[in-house]
Each structure stands twice: as structure tokens, then as C-alpha cells.
C-alpha positions as CSV (number, residue, x, y, z in Angstrom):
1,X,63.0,-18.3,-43.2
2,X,62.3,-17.4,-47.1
3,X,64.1,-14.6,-48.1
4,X,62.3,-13.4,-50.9
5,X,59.8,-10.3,-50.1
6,X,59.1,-11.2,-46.5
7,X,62.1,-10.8,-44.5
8,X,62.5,-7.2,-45.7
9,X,58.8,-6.5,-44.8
10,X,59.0,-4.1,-42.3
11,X,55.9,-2.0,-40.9
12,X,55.5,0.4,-38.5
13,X,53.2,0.7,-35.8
14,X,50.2,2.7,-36.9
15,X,50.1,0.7,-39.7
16,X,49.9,-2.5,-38.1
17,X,47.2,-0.8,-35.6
18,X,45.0,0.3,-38.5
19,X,45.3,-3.6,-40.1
20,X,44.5,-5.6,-36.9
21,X,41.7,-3.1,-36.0
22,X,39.5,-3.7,-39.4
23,X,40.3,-7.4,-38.9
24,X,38.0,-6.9,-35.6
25,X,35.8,-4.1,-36.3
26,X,34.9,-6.1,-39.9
27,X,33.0,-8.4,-37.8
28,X,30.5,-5.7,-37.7
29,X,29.8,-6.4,-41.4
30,X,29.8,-10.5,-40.6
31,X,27.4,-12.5,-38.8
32,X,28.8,-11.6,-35.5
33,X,25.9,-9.2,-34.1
34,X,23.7,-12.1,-34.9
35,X,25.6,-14.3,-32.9
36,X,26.2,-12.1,-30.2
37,X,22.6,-11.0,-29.9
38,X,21.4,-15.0,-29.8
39,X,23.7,-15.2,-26.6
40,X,23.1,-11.9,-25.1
41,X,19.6,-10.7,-26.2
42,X,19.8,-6.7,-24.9
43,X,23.6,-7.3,-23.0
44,X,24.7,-8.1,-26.6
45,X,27.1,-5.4,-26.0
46,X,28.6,-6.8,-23.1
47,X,30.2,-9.5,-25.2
48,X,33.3,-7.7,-27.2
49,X,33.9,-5.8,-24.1
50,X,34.6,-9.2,-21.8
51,X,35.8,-10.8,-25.0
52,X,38.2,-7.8,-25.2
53,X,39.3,-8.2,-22.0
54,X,40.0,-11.7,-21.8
55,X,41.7,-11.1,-25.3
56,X,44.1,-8.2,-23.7
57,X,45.5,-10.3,-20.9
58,X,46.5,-13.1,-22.5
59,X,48.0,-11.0,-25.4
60,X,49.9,-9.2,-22.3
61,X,50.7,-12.6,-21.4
62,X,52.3,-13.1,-24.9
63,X,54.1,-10.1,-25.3
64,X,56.0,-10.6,-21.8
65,X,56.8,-14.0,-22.8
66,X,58.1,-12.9,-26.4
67,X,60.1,-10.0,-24.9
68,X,61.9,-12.0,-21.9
69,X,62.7,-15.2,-24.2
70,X,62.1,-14.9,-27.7
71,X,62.9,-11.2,-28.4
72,X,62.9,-10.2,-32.4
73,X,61.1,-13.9,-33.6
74,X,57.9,-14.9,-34.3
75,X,55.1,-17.2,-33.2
76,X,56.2,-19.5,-36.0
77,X,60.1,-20.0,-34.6
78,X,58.6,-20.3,-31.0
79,X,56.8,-23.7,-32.4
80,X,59.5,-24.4,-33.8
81,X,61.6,-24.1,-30.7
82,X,59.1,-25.8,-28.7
83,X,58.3,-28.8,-30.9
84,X,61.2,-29.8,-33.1
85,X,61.3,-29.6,-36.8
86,X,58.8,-32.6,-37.8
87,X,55.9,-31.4,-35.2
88,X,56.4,-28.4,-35.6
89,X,55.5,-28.5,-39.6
90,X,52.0,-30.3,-38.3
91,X,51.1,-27.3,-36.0
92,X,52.4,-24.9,-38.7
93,X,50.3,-26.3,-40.9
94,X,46.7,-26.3,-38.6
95,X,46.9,-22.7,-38.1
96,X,47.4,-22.4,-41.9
97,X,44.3,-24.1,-42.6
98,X,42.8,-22.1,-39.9
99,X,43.7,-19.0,-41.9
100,X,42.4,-20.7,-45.1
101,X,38.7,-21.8,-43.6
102,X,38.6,-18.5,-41.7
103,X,39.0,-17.0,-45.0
104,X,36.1,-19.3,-46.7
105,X,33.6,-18.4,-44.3
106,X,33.9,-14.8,-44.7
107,X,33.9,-15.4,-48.2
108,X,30.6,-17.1,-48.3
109,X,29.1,-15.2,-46.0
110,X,30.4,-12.0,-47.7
111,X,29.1,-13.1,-51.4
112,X,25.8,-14.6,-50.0
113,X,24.8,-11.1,-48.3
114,X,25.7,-9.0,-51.8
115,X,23.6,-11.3,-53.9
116,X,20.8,-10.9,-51.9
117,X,21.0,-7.3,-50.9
118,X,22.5,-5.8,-54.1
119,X,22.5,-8.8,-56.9
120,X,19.8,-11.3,-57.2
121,X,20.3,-12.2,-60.5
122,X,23.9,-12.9,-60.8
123,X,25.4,-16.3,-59.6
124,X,27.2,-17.1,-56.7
125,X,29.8,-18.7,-59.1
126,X,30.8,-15.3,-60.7
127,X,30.7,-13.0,-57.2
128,X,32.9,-15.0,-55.7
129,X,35.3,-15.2,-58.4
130,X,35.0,-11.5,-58.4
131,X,35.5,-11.4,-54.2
132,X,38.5,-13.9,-54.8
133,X,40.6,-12.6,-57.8
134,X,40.6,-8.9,-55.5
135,X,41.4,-10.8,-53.0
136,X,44.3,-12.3,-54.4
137,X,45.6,-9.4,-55.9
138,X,46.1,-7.4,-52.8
139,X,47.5,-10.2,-50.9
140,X,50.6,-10.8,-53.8
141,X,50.9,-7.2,-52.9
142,X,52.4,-8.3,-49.5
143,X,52.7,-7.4,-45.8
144,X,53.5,-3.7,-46.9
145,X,50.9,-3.0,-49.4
146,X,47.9,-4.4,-47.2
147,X,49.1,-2.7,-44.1
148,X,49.1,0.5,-46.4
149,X,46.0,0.0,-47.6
150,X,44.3,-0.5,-44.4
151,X,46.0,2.8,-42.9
152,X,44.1,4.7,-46.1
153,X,40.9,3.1,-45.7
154,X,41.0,3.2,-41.8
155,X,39.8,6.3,-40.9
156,X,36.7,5.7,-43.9
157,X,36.3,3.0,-42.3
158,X,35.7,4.7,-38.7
159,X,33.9,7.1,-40.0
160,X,31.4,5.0,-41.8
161,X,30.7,3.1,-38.8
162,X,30.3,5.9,-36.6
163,X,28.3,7.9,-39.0
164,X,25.8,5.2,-39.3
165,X,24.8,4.8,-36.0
166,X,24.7,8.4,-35.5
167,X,22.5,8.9,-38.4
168,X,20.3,6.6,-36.8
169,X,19.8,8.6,-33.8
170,X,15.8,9.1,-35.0
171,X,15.5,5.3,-34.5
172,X,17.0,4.7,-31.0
173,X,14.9,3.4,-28.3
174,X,17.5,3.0,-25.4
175,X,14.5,1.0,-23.6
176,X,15.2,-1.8,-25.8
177,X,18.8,-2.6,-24.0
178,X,16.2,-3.8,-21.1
179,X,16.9,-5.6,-18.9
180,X,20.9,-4.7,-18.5
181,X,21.8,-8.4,-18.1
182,X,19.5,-9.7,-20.8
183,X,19.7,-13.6,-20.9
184,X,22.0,-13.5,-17.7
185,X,25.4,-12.9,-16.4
186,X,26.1,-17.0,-17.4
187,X,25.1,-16.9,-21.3
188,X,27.1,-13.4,-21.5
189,X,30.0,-15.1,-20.2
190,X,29.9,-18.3,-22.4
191,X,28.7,-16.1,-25.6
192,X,31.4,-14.0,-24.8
193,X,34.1,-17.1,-24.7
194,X,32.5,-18.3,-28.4
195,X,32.6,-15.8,-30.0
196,X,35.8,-14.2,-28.9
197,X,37.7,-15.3,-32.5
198,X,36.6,-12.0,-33.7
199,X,40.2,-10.7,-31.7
200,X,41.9,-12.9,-34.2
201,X,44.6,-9.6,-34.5
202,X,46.7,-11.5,-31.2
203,X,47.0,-14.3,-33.3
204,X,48.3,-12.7,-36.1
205,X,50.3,-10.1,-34.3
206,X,52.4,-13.3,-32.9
207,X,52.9,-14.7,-36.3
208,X,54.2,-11.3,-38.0
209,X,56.5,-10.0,-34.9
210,X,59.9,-10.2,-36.8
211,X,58.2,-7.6,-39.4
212,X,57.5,-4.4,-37.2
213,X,59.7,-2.1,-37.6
214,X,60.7,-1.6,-33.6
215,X,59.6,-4.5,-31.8
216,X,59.2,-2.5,-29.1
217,X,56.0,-1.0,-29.9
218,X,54.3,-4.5,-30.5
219,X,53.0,-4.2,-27.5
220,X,51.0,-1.0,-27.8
221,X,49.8,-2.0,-31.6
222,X,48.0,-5.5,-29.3
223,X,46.4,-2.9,-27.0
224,X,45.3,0.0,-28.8
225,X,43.9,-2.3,-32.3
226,X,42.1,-4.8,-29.2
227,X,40.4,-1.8,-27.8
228,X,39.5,0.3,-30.4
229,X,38.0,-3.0,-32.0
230,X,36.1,-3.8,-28.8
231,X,34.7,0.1,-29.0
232,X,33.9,0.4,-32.7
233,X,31.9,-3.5,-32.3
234,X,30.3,-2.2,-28.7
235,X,29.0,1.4,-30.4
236,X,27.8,-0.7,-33.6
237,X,26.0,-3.0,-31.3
238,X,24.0,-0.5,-28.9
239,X,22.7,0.9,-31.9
240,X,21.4,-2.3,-33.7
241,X,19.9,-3.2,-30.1
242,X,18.3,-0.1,-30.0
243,X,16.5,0.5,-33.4
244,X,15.5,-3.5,-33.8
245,X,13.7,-5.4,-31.2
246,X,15.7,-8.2,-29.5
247,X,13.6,-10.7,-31.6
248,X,14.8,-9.7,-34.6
249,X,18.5,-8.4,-33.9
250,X,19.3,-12.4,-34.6
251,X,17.6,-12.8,-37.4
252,X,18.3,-10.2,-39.8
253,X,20.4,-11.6,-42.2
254,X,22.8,-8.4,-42.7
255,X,22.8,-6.7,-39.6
256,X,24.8,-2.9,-40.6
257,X,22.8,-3.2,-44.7
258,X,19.7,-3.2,-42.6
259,X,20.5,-0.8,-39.9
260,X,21.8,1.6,-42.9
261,X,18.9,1.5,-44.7
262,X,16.9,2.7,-41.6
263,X,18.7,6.5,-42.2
264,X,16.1,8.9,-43.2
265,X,17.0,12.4,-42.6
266,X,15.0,14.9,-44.6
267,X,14.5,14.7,-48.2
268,X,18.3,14.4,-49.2
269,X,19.7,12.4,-46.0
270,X,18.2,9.1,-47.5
271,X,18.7,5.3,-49.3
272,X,22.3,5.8,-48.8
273,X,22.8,2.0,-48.1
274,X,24.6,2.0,-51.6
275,X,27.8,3.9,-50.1
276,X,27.7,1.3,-46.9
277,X,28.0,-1.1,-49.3
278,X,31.1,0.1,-51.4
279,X,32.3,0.5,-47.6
280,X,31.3,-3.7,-46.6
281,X,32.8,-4.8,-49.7
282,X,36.1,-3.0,-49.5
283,X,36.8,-4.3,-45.5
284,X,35.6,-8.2,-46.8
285,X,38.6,-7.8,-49.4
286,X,40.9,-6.3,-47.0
287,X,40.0,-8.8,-44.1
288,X,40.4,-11.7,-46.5
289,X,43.4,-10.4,-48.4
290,X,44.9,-10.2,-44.4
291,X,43.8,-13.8,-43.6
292,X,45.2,-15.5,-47.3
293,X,48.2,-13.5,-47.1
294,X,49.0,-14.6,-43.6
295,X,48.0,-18.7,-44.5
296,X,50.3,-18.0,-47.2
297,X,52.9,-17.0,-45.3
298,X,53.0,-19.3,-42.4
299,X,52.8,-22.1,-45.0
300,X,56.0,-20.3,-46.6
301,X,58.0,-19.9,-43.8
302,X,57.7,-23.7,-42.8
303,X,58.2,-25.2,-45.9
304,X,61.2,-22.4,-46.1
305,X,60.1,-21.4,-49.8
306,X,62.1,-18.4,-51.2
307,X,58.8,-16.6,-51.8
308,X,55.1,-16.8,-51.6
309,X,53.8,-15.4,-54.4
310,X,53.5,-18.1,-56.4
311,X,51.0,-20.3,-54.2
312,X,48.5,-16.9,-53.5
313,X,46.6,-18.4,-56.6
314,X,46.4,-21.8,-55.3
315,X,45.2,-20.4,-52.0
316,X,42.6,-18.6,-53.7
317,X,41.2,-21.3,-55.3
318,X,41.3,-23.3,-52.3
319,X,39.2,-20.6,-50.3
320,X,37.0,-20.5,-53.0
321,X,36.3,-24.2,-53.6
322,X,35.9,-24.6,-49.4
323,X,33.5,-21.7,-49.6
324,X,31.3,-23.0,-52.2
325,X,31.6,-26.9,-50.8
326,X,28.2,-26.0,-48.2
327,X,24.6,-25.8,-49.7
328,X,23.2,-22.5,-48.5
329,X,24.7,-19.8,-46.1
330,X,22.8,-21.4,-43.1
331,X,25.2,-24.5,-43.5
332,X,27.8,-22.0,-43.3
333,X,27.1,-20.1,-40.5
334,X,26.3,-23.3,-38.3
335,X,29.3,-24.9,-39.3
336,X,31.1,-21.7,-38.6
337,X,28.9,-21.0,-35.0
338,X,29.5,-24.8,-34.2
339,X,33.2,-25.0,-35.0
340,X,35.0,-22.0,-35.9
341,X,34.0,-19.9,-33.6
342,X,33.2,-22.2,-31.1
343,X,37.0,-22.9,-30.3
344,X,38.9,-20.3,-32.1
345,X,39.6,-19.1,-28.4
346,X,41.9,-22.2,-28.2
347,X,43.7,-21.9,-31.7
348,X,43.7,-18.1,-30.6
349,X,44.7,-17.5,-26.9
350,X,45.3,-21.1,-25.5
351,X,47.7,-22.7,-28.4
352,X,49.9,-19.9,-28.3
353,X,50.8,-19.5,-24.8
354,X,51.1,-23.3,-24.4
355,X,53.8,-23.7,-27.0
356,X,55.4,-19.9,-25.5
357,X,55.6,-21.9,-21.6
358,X,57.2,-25.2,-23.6
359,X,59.4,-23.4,-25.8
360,X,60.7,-21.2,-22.4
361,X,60.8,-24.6,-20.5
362,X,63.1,-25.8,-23.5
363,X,65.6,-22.9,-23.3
364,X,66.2,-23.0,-19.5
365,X,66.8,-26.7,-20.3
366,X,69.2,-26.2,-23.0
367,X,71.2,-23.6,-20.4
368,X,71.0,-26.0,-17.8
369,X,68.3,-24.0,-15.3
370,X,65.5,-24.9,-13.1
371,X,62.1,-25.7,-15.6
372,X,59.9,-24.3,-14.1
């Protein structure tokens, strides 16, 4: 493992909750209520909850597995365990570029919804190279600093989300969430499955075990930064349902910039969109500085490099050129809708608990037990 800057990283668990709940409840920010409301129509809702759900149980899964046979190591020596050195560089280096493209499409997203809303004039070329030299800063930072970070700017965070769609309360039209199942009980279900990389935080978590300070309490940072993540997406998502018709919740092109410029409250209480977006921009640099730090890492820790700073820049660049590789933003999002988040579920639930079972199967091998 490298040495240098990552294996004295240790974090505690509020921390850790705080980061892995902004890297879900920043899909509020994203393109996910648009996706959610194509499946779902008024049951939008519906889908982080079952997504959530299904998320929690195999995370539960996980952590059992983790604490009866691998206790103290990470996702990363689990593949390695499981797969043998050679293979286990290939696999290492998927969910890498996983990390790196997850990373490109927020970026693209991010910068295409600020030009629009905030800066027509100024090219994409120089907003993303302002979005990617933040980006980069925080994340040479390391584990620490971002974990830090995201504790400070957690409860803002919170706050802004929940202030929002109470000071839309003048808008609501609960009759709009009819009727309760909207498209049906089926599209819910397989919208819920697609879209269910948003709980990217078990992935993660499995990757940066060996850093929390008592590994005991892994298993309560998984469960408490799942659910408030599901509630923080579910309360965001019953008020977008209920201030824009179902026809239009999938085509606004920033969902929470146009719900936040909806607040009008007296004379003073209004056009206060500009401090939602100081709060937008701040989560897409802390989600991306979480997602290049961690494709940094993983590529560090299989190519055992004494430290990772020196390839952040490199990273960067490489986020930024994939971001800007698609013409428009509607290339991105149905690349993203067709592949990303089409089968994140596998890279993020299935992949790890296949290579947990082999790498348990390999150990009661090696001490001469039963497989099974």
C-alpha cells in the first residue's frame, strides 16, 4: 500500500457521514430529478426511497462480510485476495476509470448549468478550467481535508436544501403527486434500479475502510449517510413535484435553480437564487474533489506509488478533456442515462459482493475448509 499521506489518513465517523451524504444528496443539484421524474412521473419520490433500500441491504451484506473475513482492509485488498495480482490490477483499474467518467459527467453537467443560468457569455473552455483547477486543489488536500470540509459545509448544505423547499411552501399543490403510483408500480421499480448510482457512498465506503478511525462504526457511517441521503433527495423531490407539473419536472434543465427562483416572500424574501448557487457550486467541487481523489487513490494503491499527489493534475486533465469530448449537454446526459447510470448498480452493489463471496471462498480454501 503507498505509504506516503494515505495510510496515516485516519477519519472519524461523523466525518465520513457528512462526506458520503453530500455525495448523494448532491444529486439533487444533477440531473437526477429529471431522471427520476421521466420514470416515475408523480411517484418520483418513491425512487431514492426503494433505491435506498435496496442500497442498505446489500451494503449490510458488505459490512458482515468485511467484518467476519476481511476485518481492518479495504475493498481494494479483497480484489486482490480474490483475483491474484495481474487480474486484480484490471478490476482496480475499471472502477478507477469509473471514478474518472463519474467525475466528467458531473463536470459537464455542472459547467453547462452555470453558463446558462449565471454565465452566458463566458466559454465552456474557461468554466471548466475554473470547476477543475478547485477541484484539484481540494483533492491534493487528501482524505482528511475533504472529509473536513464536507463536515463544515454539511449542515449549510442541509439547511439550504431544507430552506428551499420550505420557502416554497406558497407554491405547493400536493394534488400534483396524483395518482400515488404515477406511471406504475413496474417503471418505479426499474427507474428505481437505474438510477440507484446516486448511493455511490457504499462504493466508496468499501474502498476507504482501512482509513476510519474505529472500524467499528463503518457500519453506522453506511446507514445513517444512505438514509439521510434518501430523505434529503425524497423532501427535495415532493417539492419539485408539487410546484411544477409532471410535464415539465423532466424537462427543466436545472431542477433546484428553477425551484429557487420560484421563492417570493414579501418584498425582501425574493431573487435569492444567487446564494443557491454559491451553495450548487461549492457541493459540485466537493462531489468531484471526493470522486478524483478516490480514482486517484485506487489507482495509487494498485500501482503501490509512495504517494498520489503527483498524478491529481493528470487526473484533472483527464476529467476535463472526457468532459468536453461530447457536443452539447444532451450527449452527456444520454450517454450518462444510457450507460452510467444504467449499470452503475452492478459496478456498485453487484461487483463488490461478488469478489467479497470469491475472496471468502479463497480463504476457507487456503485453511483447508468447506467452500461454500
Amino acid at each position: 500500500m503507498a505509504t506516503t499521506g494515505q495510510s496515516r489518513a485516519r477519519v472519524g465517523r461523523r466525518e465520513l457521514t457528512s462526506m458520503l451524504t453530500l455525495l448523494i444528496a448532491t444529486h439533487a443539484f444533477l440531473n437526477y430529478p429529471n431522471e427520476a421524474s421521466v420514470s416515475g412521473l408523480e411517484a418520483a419520490w418513491m425512487e431514492p426511497i426503494i433505491s435506498g433500500v435496496v442500497a442498505l441491504i446489500a451494503f449490510l451484506v458488505m459490512d458482515g462480510l468485511f467484518r467476519r473475513f476481511f476485518p481492518g482492509v479495504g475493498l481494494l485488498d479483497v480484489i486482490k485476495i480474490a483475483l491474484g495480482k495481474y487480474l486484480s490490477v484490471v478490476l482496480s483499474l475499471a472502477l478507477a476509470a469509473y471514478f474518472i467518467l463519474v467525475t466528467a459527467a458531473i463536470m459537464r453537467q455542472f459547467v453547462e448549468t452555470v453558463i446558462i443560468t449565471v454565465l452566458p457569455s463566458t466559454p465552456i473552455v474557461v468554466v471548466s478550467a475554473l470547476f477543475i483547477i478547485a477541484v484539484g486543489y481540494v483533492a491534493t488536500c487528501g482524505l482528511e481535508a475533504v472529509v473536513r470540509v464536507a463536515q463544515l459545509a454539511f449542515p449549510l448544505f442541509v439547511l439550504g436544501i431544507l430552506g428551499l423547499c420550505l420557502l416554497t411552501m406558497n407554491w405547493w399543490h400536493p394534488v400534483l403527486l396524483l395518482p400515488f403510483w404515477g406511471t406504475g408500480v413496474q417503471s418505479i421499480a426499474l427507474g428505481s434500479l437505474r438510477t440507484s448510482s446516486v448511493f455511490v457512498n457504499i462504493l466508496l465506503l468499501t474502498v476507504i475502510y482501512p482509513h476510519a478511525k474505529d472500524h467499528r462504526d463503518l457500519r453506522k457511517v453506511g446507514v445513517h449517510s444512505t438514509i439521510y441521503g434518501v430523505l434529503l433527495l425524497v423532501a427535495f423531490l415532493l417539492v419539485y413535484h408539487m410546484v411544477f407539473a409532471p410535464t415539465e419536472t423532466a424537462k427543466l434543465s436545472s431542477p433546484i435553480y428553477s425551484v429557487a427562483r420560484l421563492i417570493h416572500i414579501g418584498r425582501f424574501v425574493q431573487r435569492i437564487e444567487s446564494i443557491y448557487i454559491f451553495i450548487w457550486v461549492s457541493a459540485a467541487v466537493l462531489k468531484m474533489s471526493i470522486t478524483t481523489w478516490a480514482a486517484t487513490y485506487i489507482l495509487t494503491y494498485t500501482f503501490d506509488w509512495p504517494t498520489y499527489r503527483p498524478i491529481i493534475p493528470a487526473i484533472g486533465l483527464l476529467c476535463w478533456a472526457v468532459s468536453l469530448f461530447p457536443s452539447d449537454v444532451i450527449s452527456v446526459v444520454r450517454t450518462e442515462y444510457s450507460t452510467v447510470m444504467t449499470w452503475s448498480w452492478v459496478v456498485i452493489f453487484v461487483l463488490p459482493l461478488v469478489f467479497l463471496l470469491v475472496g471468502m471462498m479463497r480463504q476457507r480454501m487456503k485453511r483447508g475448509a468447506p467452500s461454500v
